[in-house]
DOZA-923485 format. One record per residue (C-alpha): residue in one letter; x, y, z. Coordinates in steps of 0.1 Angstrom, whole numbers, plus 5000, padded with zeros to 4 digits. Example, Ala and Ser with C-alpha at 12.3 -4.5 7.8 and 13.67 -1.06 7.14 Angstrom:
A512349555078S513749895071
//
This chain:
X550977696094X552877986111X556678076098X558478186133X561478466124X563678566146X566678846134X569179096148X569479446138X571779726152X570780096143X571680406149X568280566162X569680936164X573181086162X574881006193X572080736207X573180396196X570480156195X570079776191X566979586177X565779266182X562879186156X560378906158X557578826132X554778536128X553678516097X551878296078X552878116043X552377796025X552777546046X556377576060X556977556096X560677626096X561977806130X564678036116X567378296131X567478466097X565078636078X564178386044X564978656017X563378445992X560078486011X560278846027X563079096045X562679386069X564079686066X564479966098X565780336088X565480656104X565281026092X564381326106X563281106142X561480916126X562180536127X560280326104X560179956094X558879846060X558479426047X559279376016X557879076004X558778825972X555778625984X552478645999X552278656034X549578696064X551478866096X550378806126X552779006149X555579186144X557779326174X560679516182X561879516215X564479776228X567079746252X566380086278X567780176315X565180226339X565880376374X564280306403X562480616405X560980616370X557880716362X556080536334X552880656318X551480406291X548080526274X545380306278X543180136247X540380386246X538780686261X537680476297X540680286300X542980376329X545880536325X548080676350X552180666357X553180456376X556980326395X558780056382X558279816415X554479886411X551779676393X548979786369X545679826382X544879456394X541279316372X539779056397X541578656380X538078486383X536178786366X538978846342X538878426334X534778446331X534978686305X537078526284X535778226286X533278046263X530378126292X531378476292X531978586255X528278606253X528178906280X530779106256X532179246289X535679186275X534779366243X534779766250X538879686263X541779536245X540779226262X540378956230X543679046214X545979126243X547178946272X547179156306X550179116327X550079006360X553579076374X555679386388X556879616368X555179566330X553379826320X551279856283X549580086264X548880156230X549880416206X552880646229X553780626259X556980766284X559180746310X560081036327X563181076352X562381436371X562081696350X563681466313X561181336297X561581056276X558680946249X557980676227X555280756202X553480606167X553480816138X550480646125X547480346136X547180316099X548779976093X547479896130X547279976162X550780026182X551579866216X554280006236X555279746267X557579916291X559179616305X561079786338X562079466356X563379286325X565579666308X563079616276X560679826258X558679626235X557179836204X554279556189X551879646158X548679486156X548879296121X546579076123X544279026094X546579156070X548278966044X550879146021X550979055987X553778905966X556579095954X555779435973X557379715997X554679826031X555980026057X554579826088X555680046118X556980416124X557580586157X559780846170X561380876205X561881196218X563381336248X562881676269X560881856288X557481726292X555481956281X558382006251X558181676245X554381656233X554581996215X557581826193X555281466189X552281646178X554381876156X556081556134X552381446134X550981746115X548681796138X547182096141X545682276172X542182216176X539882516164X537782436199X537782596228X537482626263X533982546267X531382466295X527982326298X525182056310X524281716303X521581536310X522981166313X524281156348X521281276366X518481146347X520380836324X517980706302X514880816321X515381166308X512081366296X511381646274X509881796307X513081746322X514981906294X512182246292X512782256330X516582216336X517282416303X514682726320X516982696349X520382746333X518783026316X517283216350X521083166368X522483386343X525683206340X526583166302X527482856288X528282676257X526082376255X523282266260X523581866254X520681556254X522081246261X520980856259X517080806269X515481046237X515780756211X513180466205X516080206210X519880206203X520380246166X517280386158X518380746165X515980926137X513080766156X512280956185X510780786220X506980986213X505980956250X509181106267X509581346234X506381446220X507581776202X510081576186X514381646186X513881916161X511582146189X514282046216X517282206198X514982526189X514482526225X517982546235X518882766207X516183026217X518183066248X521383166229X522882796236X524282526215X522482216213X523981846212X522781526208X524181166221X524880936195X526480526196X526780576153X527980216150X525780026174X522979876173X520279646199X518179306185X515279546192X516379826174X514179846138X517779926126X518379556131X515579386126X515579476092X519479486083X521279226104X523579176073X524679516080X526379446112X529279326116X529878926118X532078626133X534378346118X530578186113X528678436098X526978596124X526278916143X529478996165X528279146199X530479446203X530079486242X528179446271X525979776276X521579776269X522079376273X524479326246X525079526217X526079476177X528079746155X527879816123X530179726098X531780076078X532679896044X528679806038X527280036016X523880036029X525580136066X527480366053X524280556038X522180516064X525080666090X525080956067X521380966069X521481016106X523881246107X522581476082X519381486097X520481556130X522581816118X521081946095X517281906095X517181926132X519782156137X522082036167X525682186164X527581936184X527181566189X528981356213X529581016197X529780706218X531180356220X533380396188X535980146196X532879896179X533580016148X537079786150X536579496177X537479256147X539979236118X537479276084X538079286054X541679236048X542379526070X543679546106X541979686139X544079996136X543280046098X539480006104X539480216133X541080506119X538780466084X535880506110X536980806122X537280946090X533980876079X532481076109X534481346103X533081346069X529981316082X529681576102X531481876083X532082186104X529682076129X531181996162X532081626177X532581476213X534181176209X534380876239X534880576239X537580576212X541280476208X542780816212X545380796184X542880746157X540581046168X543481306169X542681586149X539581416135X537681516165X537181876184X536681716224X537081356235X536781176266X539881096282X538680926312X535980726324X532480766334X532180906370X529680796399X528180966422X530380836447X534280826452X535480536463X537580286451X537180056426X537979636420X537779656385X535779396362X537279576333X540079806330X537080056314X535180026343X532780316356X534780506386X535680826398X538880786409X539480616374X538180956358X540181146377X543680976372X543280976334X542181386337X545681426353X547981186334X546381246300X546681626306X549381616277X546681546251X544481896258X545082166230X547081896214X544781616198X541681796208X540081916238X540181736267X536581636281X537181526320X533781386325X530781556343X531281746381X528381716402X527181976428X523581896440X522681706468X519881496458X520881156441X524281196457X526880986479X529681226477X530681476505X530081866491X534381886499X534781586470X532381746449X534382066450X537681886444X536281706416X535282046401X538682166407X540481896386X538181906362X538582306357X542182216358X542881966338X539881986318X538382216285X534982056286X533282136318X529881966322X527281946348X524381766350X522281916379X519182096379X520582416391X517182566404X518082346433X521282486435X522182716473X524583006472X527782826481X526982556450X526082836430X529183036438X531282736430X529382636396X530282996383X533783006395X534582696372X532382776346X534183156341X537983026352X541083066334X543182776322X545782726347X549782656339X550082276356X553982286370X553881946382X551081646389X552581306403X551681066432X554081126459X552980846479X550880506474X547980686475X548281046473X548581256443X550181616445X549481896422X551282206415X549782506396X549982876384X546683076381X546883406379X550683476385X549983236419X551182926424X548982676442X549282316454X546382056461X546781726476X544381426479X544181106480X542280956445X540980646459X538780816483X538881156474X540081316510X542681616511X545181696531
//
C-alpha cells in the first residue's frame, strides 16, 4: 500500500534569496494508507540544508521504506520573454530553449498511445526515451528535462543543476504557466532501510552569466576538463550503414590518405560484426582479414582507428544470447526485457551478472588491446538502466555502467551516444549530444522524442553548446558533402558543416572523398583545419529562425537559418 506525505518547508537557499519548499513523497510501508500533512516521525523525516550552494535533502528513516517519488517543487517568477532550456533524457533526445507560451516538441497522440500500449510494448519504441517512467506534457508552457536545466532572462542566467544521478536520476519541470519549478528524483526501486540517514537529492542553483554559470556548475562538480581535443575524422555509418565492406574501408581510408588533409580518426562503425552482441566474431565475408588487419591498415597511414560498439546489447540471433539469456536483463516475470526498438528488437545486458561483466571486459580488452583500436564509440547505453534492478534506481545503475566502461577501457579513448549525459560526465572523452542526422533537412513529426532528424541534431549542437570542454567533447553528428546518396542542397550541406565546426569538437564525415570536386574539397579542409570560435549569442529570434552570433579570428560573424528546413537568410 502507498503512504502519501505531504509537508512544508521554508529555507533559506542562499544569503539574501529566500526560498520556500513544498515536499511530496510516496512511499511504501506496511500496510498503512494514511493521507497525512505531516511527516510520521515514527516512520521517517526529511531534512533540506544548504552549504556552500549546495542544497541537499537526506530521509532519515526509523523504519523501512520503498520510495517511489520524492519532489520538491519551487515557487519561481517567469517573464514573458524567458528562455528555458531543459536537457533532454539522453544523447538523441531534443533539447532546445524554448518561450514560456510555447509547447515542447509535439509526439504524434496515436503513435505516442500505440507505444505505450500493451500492442506496442513489444516494438520497444518507447524504450530508448524516458517514455515508461515519465509522463509527457501536453500543455503550454511545461517544459522537462533531466539532470540541470535554466532559464535565462537576456544576458542573467539562471541554472538549476544535480550534483549527482547517484541516488537517481533528477527531473527538473519548469512549470512557466503555473510560477513552479519542480525538482523530482527517480527513486524507484529503492527501499531504505530501518533506522538510517541517505541523502536523496542535492542540487545547486546558480545565477550569472551563461557561460559563467556552467564554468561554476562543473567546478562544484569536480569535474575536470576533458584531456581530448579538438579532433576530426570519418565514419563509415552514414554512407554505407550496415552494408559496409572491408573493400569499402581499404578504399575510402586510401582516399583520405591521397587528399592530404590530416585527420584524427579513422572509425568502423555498425555492419563489421556477425550480429549485435557478438562483437569478437567478425562478419568473414564483408571482413575476411579480420578487425585486427583493419586497424593496422588505418594505423599505417598515421591515423587512429575506432571501432562501433552497443556493449550492453544483444539480438535473439546473436551466439551471445543464445547461449546466455540469463545474462540479460529481465521483467517482473522472469524474462528477457527488450531494451528498444533498433535490428528488430533488442535485449541488454544486465552489469551486476558476473558472467556479463567478464565477458564485457573480454571484448573490450581484445579490441583494445589484441586488435589495437584506440578509440571506440559506444552505443545505445541508456539499456544498461531501462529498469530498476537490484535494489538500485535507474540513476544508480546507470552511472555504475558508466563506470565499468571507463574501467574497461583505461587510457584508451571513448565516444559515448546514446547516454544520459549526467552520468557520462567526466567518464567519457566525446559524446553525442544530438541525434542521428539524414541525408535530408526537413522537418520532422516525431514518433519519439529520439527520433532520427537533422534539424533535431542541429538544435541540440546549439543548445547543448554549454557541455563542450566541460563534461567532454561535444560530438555534433556527421556533415555530409558528396552528392551521391544525397537529398540535401550543397548550401544545407555547407551550413550543416558550419554548425558543426562551431558548435562542435568532433567533426566527422562519412564520404568517399575521391569523389569529392574542388569546392567540396575546399570546404572539407576549411572545417577540418578551423579554429574554435567564441559563440556571443545563439537563440531563435523568431518561430522558426535561429540567429547566431560569433567571433573567429578577432571577427565577429552572424548566421541566420531557419532549422526546420535548413534555408538562410
Amino acid at each position: 500500500m502507498l503512504l502519501y506525505i505531504i509537508a512544508y518547508y521554508q529555507h533559506y537557499f542562499q544569503e539574501g534569496d529566500f526560498m520556500k519548499y513544498k515536499i511530496e513523497m510516496i512511499y511504501r510501508h506496511g500496510t498503512d494508507t494514511a493521507v497525512l500533512k505531516e511527516l510520521r516521525d515514527d516512520i521517517c523525516s526529511v531534512k533540506i540544508g544548504a552549504q556552500g550552494g549546495v542544497v541537499k535533502a537526506e530521509l532519515e528513516t526509523k523504519k523501512e521504506i520503498t520510495v517511489k517519488k520524492f519532489r520538491l517543487t519551487v515557487p519561481y517568477e517567469y517573464s514573458s520573454n524567458s528562455r528555458i532550456f531543459a536537457n533532454g533524457f539522453q544523447s538523441w533526445t531534443d533539447s532546445r530553449e524554448y518561450m514560456p507560451h510555447e509547447k515542447m516538441s509535439e509526439l504524434n497522440p496515436l503513435v505516442e498511445l500505440f507505444i505505450n500500449s500493451p500492442l506496442g510494448a513489444p516494438t520497444g519504441l518507447n524504450r530508448s526515451g524516458d517514455g515508461t517512467f515519465h509522463k509527457y506534457p501536453r500543455k503550454k508552457g511545461i517544459f522537462y528535462g533531466f539532470s540541470y536545466g535554466y532559464v535565462r532572462n537576456g544576458d542573467r542566467t539562471e541554472l538549476f543543476g544535480s550534483m549527482s544521478e547517484r541516488t537517481g536520476y533528477t527531473i527538473l519541470t519548469f512549470d512557466a504557466a503555473n510560477g513552479l519549478i519542480h525538482i523530482d528524483k527517480d527513486l524507484e526501486g529503492k527501499t531504505f532501510s530501518a533506522d538510517s540517514v541517505s541523502e536523496i537529492m542535492s542540487f545547486v542553483r546558480i545565477a550569472g552569466d551563461y557561460n559563467a554559470v556552467f564554468d561554476k556548475y562543473f567546478d562544484l562538480l569536480n569535474i575536470a576538463p576533458p584531456k581530448a581535443k579538438r579532433a576530426c575524422g570519418y565514419t563509415t555509418w552514414y554512407n554505407y550503414y550496415g552494408n559496409v565492406t572491408e573493400k569499402v574501408v581499404d578504399r575510402d581510408l586510401e582516399a583520405m590518405a591521397e587528399c592530404k588533409i590530416n585527420i584524427d580518426f579513422f572509425q568502423i562503425d555498425d555492419g563489421y560484426q556477425n550480429a549485435i552482441g557478438d562483437w569478437l566474431i567478425t562478419d568473414k565475408v564483408k571482413f575476411p582479414s579480420g578487425m585486427k588487419a583493419v586497424a593496422d591498415a588505418i594505423h599505417s597511414q598515421g591515423i587512429k582507428a575506432g571501432l562501433w560498439l552497443a556493449p550492453f546489447a544483444g539480438v535473439k540471433k546473436s551466439e551471445l544470447f543464445k547461449k546466455h539469456p540469463d545474462w540479460f536483463i529481465k521483467d517482473k516475470n522472469g524474462k528477457p526485457y527488450i531494451t528498444g526498438p533498433n535490428w528488430g528488437t533488442f535485449y541488454a545486458l544486465d552489469i551486476y551478472n558476473h558472467d556479463a561483466r567478464e565477458y564485457i571486459k573480454h571484448v573490450f580488452d581484445t579490441v583494445l588491446n589484441e586488435w589495437g583500436y584506440d578509440l571506440v564509440k559506444l552505443d545505445f547505453l541508456y539499456a544498461a538502466a531501462v529498469l530498476p534492478l537490484h535494489g538500485k534506481t535507474r540513476g544508480e545503475i546507470m552511472c555504475d555502467a558508466m563506470d565499468l566502461l571507463r574501467e574497461c577501457c583505461g587510457d584508451k579513448l571513448i565516444l559515448g551516444c546514446g547516454v544520459p549525459l549526467m552520468p557520462a560526465f567526466g567518464k567519457v572523452d566525446y559524446c553525442r549530444i544530438g541525434a542521428d542526422v539524414k541525408n535530408h533537412w526537413a522537418p520532422v513529426k516525431f514518433t519519439t522524442r529520439e527520433d532520427v532528424s537533422t534539424p533535431h541534431g542541429v538544435n541540440n549542437s546549439i543548445f547543448r553548446r554549454h557541455l563542450d570542454g566541460r563534461a567532454f567533447m561535444n560530438d555534433p553528428d556527421v556533415f555530409f558533402l558528396r552528392n551521391n546518396n544525397m537529398k540535401m542542397s550543397f548550401e544545407k550541406r555547407t551550413l550543416l558543416a558550419k554548425i558543426n565546426s562551431l558548435f562542435g569538437s568532433l567533426l566527422f564525415v562519412s564520404d568517399n572523398v575521391g569523389d569529392y570536386d574542388e569546392e567540396q574539397m575546399r570546404v572539407l579542409k576549411d572545417v577540418f583545419t578551423s579554429q574554435k570560435a567564441e559563440i556571443l549569442s545563439a537563440e531563435y529570434t523568431g518561430k522558426k529562425r535561429i540567429t547566431v552570433k560569433y567571433r573567429l579570428d578577432s571577427e565577429e560573424n552572424t548566421i541566420s537559418f531557419n532549422p526546420d528546413n535548413g534555408c538562410m537568410d
